[in-house]
C-alpha positions in Angstrom: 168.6 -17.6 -29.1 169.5 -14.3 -27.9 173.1 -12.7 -29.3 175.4 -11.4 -26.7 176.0 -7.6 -28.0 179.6 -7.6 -29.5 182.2 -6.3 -26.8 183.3 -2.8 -27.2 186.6 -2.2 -26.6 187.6 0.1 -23.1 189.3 3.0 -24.0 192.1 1.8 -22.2 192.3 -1.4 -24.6 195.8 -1.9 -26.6 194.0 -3.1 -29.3 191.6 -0.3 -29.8 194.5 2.3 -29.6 196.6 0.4 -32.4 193.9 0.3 -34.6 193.2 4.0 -34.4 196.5 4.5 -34.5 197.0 2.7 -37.4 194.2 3.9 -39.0 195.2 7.5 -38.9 198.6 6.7 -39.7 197.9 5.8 -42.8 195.7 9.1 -42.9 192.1 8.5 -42.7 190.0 9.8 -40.0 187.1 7.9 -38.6 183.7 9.6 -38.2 181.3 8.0 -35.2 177.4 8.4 -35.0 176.2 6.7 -31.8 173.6 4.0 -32.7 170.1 5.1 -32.1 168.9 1.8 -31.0 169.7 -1.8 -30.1 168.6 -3.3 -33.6 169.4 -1.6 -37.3 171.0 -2.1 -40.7 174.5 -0.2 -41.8 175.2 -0.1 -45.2 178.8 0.9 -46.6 179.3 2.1 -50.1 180.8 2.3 -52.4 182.8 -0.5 -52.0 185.7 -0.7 -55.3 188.9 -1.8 -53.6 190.3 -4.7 -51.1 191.9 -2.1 -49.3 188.1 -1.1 -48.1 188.2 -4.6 -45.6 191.2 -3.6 -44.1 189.9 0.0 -43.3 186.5 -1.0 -42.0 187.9 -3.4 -40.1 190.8 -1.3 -38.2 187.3 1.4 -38.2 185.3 -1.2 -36.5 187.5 -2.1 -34.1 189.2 0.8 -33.5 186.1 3.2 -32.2 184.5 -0.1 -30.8 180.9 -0.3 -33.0 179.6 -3.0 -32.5 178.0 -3.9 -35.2 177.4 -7.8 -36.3 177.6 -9.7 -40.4 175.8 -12.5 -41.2 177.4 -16.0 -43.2 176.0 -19.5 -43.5 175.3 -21.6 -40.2 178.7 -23.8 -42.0 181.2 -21.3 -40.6 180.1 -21.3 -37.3 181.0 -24.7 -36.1 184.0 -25.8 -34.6 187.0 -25.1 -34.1 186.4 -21.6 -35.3 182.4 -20.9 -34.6 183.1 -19.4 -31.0 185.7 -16.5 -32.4 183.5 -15.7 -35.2 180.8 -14.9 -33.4 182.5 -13.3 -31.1 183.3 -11.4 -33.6 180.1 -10.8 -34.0 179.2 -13.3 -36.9 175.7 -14.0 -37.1 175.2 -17.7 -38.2 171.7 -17.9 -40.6 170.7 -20.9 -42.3 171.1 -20.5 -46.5 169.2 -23.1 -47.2 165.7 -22.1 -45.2 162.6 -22.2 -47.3 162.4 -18.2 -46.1 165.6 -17.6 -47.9 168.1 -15.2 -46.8 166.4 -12.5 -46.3 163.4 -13.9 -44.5 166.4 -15.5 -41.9 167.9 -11.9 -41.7 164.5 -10.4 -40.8 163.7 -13.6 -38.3 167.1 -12.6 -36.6 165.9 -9.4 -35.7 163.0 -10.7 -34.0 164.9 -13.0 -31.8 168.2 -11.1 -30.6 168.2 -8.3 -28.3 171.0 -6.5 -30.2 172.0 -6.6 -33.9 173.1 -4.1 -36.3 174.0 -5.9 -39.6 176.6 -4.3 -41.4 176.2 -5.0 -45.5 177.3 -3.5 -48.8 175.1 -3.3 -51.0 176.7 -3.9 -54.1 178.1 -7.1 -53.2 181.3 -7.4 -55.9 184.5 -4.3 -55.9 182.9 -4.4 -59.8 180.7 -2.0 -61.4 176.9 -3.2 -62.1 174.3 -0.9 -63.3 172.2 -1.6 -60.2 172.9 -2.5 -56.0 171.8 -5.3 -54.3 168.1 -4.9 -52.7 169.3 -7.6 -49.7 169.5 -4.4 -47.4 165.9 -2.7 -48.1 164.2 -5.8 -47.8 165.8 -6.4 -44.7 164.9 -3.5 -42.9 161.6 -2.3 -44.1 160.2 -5.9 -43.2 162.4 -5.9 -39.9 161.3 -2.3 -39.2 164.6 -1.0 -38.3 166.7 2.1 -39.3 169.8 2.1 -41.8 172.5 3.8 -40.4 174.8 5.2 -44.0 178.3 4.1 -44.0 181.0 5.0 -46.2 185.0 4.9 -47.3 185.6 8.3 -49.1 189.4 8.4 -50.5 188.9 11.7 -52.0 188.9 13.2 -47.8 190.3 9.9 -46.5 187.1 9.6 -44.4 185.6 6.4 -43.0 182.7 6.0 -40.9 178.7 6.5 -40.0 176.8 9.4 -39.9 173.6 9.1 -40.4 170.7 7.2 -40.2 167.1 7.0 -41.3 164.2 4.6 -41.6 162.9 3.9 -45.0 159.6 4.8 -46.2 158.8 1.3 -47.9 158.9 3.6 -51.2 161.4 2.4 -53.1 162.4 5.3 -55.7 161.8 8.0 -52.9 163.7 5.9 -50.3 166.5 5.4 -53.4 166.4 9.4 -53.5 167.8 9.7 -49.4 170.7 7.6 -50.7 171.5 9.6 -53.8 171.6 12.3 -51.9 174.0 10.9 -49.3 176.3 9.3 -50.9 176.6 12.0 -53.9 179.8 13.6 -52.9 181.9 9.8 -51.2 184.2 8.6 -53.5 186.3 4.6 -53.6 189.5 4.0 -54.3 188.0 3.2 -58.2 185.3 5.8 -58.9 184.8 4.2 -61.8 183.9 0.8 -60.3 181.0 1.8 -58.0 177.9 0.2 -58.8 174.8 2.8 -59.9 172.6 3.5 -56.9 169.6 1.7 -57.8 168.0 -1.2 -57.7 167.7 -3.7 -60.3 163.9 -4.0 -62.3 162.2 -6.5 -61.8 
């Protein structure tokens, strides 16, 4: 099955004006990095506030990414499955013997355009540790991670850079670290510690 790439708004589109313009009227400016490819991962942290949907999503539509989420084949059927993935839902099957993350992976094999969007801490929460979903993901898929953030402290959303992980864990961990060291959420204090969990 081959996913039609999400529809990017024109820039003449109503839609896509009022969600800049809403999204700058309540101050925050959007940063855009042009995708370097037809298949990748996008992570967004840190992630410490419900206000952090309402932003991506006025981000996402305003400048047009089109990027794609993933959620159990269950959502996708009817009457709502055609508007979610036009959205550009994903549907992957939970309950495969590959797990999630092997469906993920599979989905990148058999679509001609995804970028998954993900945060990698899963909960607005603080935990000592994020989510390895996302590094699995795409040093099996052999895809780059574009970084994604919502920084209150400048009121700046977006992407801005990507890079393709070494399959070293700790020195991949270090790239993100380093990234990510100056964005702040809403709840400093909430944002999960970037690394992953021991196993």
């Amino acid at each position: 099955m081959k996913l039609n790439r999400p529809t990017q708004p024109s820039r003449q589109s109503w839609w896509r004006r009022f969600c800049l313009w809403l999204l700058q009227a309540m101050g925050w400016t959007p940063v855009v990095a042009p995708l370097p490819g037809p298949r990748g991962v996008i992570i967004v942290y840190p992630h410490t506030s419900n206000w952090d949907f309402l932003i991506a999503v006025l981000y996402r539509f305003g400048t047009g990414l089109a990027t794609n989420w993933m959620g159990k084949d269950s959502l996708f059927r009817w009457p709502f499955g055609g508007l979610l993935r036009r959205m550009g839902g994903v549907p992957v099957n939970r309950r495969a013997a590959s797990g999630f993350i092997g469906a993920a992976v599979e989905q990148f094999g058999t679509h001609d355009w995804l970028w998954l969007a993900l945060a990698p801490e899963g909960t607005r929460k603080h935990t000592d540790h994020i989510k390895s979903g996302f590094y699995q993901i795409a040093v099996r898929a052999g895809v780059p991670v574009g970084f994604g953030f919502i920084d209150y402290p400048s009121k700046t959303v977006g992407l801005r850079e990507f890079v393709r992980f070494s399959g070293d864990a700790e020195q991949d961990m270090e790239l993100i670290r380093a990234f990510y060291a100056d964005k702040r959420g809403r709840r400093p204090g909430e944002a999960s510690e970037l690394r992953f969990r021991k196993s």
